[in-house]
C-alpha positions in Angstrom: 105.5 92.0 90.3 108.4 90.8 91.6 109.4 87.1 93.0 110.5 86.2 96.8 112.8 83.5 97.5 111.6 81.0 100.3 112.5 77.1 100.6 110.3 74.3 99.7 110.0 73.6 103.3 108.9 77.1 104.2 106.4 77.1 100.7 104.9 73.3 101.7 104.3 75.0 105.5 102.6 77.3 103.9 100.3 75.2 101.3 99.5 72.8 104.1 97.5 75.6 105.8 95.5 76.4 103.0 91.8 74.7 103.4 91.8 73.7 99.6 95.1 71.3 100.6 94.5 70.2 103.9 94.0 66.4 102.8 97.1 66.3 100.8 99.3 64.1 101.3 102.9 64.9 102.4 104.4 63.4 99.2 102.1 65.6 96.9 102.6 68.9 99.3 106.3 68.3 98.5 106.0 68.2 94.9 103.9 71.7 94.4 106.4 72.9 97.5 109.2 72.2 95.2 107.7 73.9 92.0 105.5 76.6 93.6 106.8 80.5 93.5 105.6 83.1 96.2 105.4 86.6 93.8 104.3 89.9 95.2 102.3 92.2 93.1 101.6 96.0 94.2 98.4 97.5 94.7 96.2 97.9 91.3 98.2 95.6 89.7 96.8 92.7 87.4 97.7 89.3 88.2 96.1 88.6 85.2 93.6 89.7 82.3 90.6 88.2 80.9 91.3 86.2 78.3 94.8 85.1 79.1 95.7 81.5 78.3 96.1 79.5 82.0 99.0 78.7 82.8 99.1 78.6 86.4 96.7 78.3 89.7 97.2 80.9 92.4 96.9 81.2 96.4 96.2 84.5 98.4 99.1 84.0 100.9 98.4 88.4 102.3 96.7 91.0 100.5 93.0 90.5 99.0 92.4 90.7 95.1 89.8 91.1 93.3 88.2 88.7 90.3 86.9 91.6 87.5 84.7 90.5 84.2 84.6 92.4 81.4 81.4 94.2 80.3 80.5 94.6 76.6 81.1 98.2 77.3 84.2 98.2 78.4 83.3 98.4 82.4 84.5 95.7 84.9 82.2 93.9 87.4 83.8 92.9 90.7 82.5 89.3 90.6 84.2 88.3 93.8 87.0 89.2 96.2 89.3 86.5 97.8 91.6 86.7 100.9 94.9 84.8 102.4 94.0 81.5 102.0 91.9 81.4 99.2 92.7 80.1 95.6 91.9 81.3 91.7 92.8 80.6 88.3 92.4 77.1 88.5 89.1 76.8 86.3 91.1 77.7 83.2 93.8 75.1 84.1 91.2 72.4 84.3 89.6 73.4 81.0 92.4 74.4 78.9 89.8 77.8 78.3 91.3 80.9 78.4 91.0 83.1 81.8 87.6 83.6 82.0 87.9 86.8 84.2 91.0 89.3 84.9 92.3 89.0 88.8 93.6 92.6 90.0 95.7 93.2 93.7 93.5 95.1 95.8 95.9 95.6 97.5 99.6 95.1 98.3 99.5 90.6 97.6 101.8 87.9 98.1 100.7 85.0 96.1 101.9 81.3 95.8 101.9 80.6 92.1 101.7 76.9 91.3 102.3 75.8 87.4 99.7 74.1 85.4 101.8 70.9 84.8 102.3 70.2 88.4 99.0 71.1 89.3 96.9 68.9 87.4 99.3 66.1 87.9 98.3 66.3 91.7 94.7 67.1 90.6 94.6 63.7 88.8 96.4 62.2 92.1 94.0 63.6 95.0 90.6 62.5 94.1 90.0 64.9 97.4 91.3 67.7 95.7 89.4 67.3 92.9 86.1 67.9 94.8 87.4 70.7 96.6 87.9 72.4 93.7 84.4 71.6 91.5 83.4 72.8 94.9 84.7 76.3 95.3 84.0 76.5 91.4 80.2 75.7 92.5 80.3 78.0 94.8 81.7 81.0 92.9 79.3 80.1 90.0 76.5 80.8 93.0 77.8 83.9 93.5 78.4 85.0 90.0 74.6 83.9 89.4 73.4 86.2 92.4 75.0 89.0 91.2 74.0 89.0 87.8 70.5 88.5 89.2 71.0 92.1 91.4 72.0 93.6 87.9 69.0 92.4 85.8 66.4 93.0 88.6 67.3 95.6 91.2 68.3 99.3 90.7 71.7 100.8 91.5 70.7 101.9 95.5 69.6 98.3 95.9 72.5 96.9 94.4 75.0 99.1 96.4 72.5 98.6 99.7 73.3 94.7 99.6 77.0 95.3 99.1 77.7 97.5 101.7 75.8 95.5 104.2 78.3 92.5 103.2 80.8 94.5 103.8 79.7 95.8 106.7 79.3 92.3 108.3 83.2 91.2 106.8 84.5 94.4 108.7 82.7 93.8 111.7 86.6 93.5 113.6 87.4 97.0 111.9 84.1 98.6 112.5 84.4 100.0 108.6 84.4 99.9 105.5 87.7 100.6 103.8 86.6 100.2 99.8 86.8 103.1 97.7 84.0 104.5 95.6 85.7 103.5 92.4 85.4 99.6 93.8 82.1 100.1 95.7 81.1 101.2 91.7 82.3 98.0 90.4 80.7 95.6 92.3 77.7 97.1 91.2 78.0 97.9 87.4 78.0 101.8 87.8 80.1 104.9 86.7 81.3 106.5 90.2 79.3 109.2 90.1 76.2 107.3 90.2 77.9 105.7 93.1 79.4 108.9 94.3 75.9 110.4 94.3 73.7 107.7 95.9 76.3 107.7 99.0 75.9 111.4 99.3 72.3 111.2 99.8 72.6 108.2 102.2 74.8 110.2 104.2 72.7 113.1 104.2 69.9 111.0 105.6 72.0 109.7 107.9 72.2 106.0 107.2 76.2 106.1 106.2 79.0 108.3 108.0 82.2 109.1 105.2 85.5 110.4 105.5 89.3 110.1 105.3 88.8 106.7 102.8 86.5 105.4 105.2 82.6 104.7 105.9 80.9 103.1 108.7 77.1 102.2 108.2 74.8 103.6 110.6 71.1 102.7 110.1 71.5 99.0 108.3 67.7 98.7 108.6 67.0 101.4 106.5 69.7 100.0 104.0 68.6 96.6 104.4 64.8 98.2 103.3 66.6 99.9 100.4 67.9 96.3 99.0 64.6 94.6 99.4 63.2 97.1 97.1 62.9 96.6 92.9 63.2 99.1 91.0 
């Protein structure tokens, strides 16, 4: 990790095109301008683990990371991935709880870091913020509650199914899928073989095409089919 120096002009230009403070005020945009730092962290590196004590709120300003919970046996779940724009680490700021997940780069990031103090002094400020933020951490409960539904009820080609047709629909501009097996195994709760192994017979049938770090889904009806089904 390492820290970039930009002004609290160029940092507040940044924060003002985030959704999550687009009804700031100017006065509170300088304030976290003034104390915010932009760090970069390297691919596969933690931003932070589960567990950690909060002591600051993040922003995605490039790169896409990747919110990891902790099984009991000693697996990570991909419970959500963020993007430029997007903030985390806030939840354990409002509730003095330690990090309730770990955050890890996915790749090359350049965060804003913004320290507790500040940020719940504005929180207390911006009634507007306030409900921003209960409502991204609605949202990501959703999601956390839809996954964990996939794990209790649907098998491991159901599970993977549904995430490669999200995928497939955020890389519509690419036309594929750039995720590795390794994190196309945590976002469903499996050892990469399992993974490794479903993909190969997908690709045999013909509903996937693989290579070079790269797949592209080819029949999403059959693989829609295969995530409808319960195990």
């Amino acid at each position: 990790m390492s820290e970039a120096r930009l002004s609290a002009m160029d940092i507040e230009e940044l924060l003002r095109r985030v959704p999550l403070f687009e009804d700031l005020d100017a006065a509170a945009l300088q304030v976290l301008a003034r104390v915010a730092r932009v760090q970069h962290f390297a691919r596969q590196q933690y931003i932070f683990y589960q567990d950690d004590m909060g002591d600051a709120a993040y922003i995605v300003r490039s790169g896409r990371v990747a919110i990891l919970l902790a099984t009991d046996d000693g697996r990570e779940l991909v419970i959500s991935e963020l993007g430029a724009g997007e903030c985390f680490g806030e939840l354990a700021l409002l509730t003095e709880a330690p990090r309730s997940a770990s955050v890890l780069a996915r790749t090359s990031c350049e965060l804003i870091r913004l320290p507790r103090a500040e940020f719940l002094q504005e929180l207390e400020r911006q009634p507007k913020l306030m409900r921003h933020i209960l409502q991204v951490t609605a949202e990501r409960l959703r999601a956390s509650t839809e996954r964990e539904r996939a794990l209790a009820f649907l098998d491991a080609p159901a599970r993977l199914a549904r995430v490669l047709l999200e995928f497939d629909r955020a890389a519509s501009e690419k036309g594929y899928i750039t995720h590795s097996q390794d994190e196309l195994a945590q976002h469903i709760g499996v050892a990469r073989q399992t993974t490794a192994k479903i993909l190969g017979q997908w690709r045999r049938a013909g509903w996937i095409l693989t290579g070079r770090g790269r797949l592209v889904v080819l029949d999403r009806a059959a693989l829609r089919r295969t995530a409808r089904q319960a195990p």
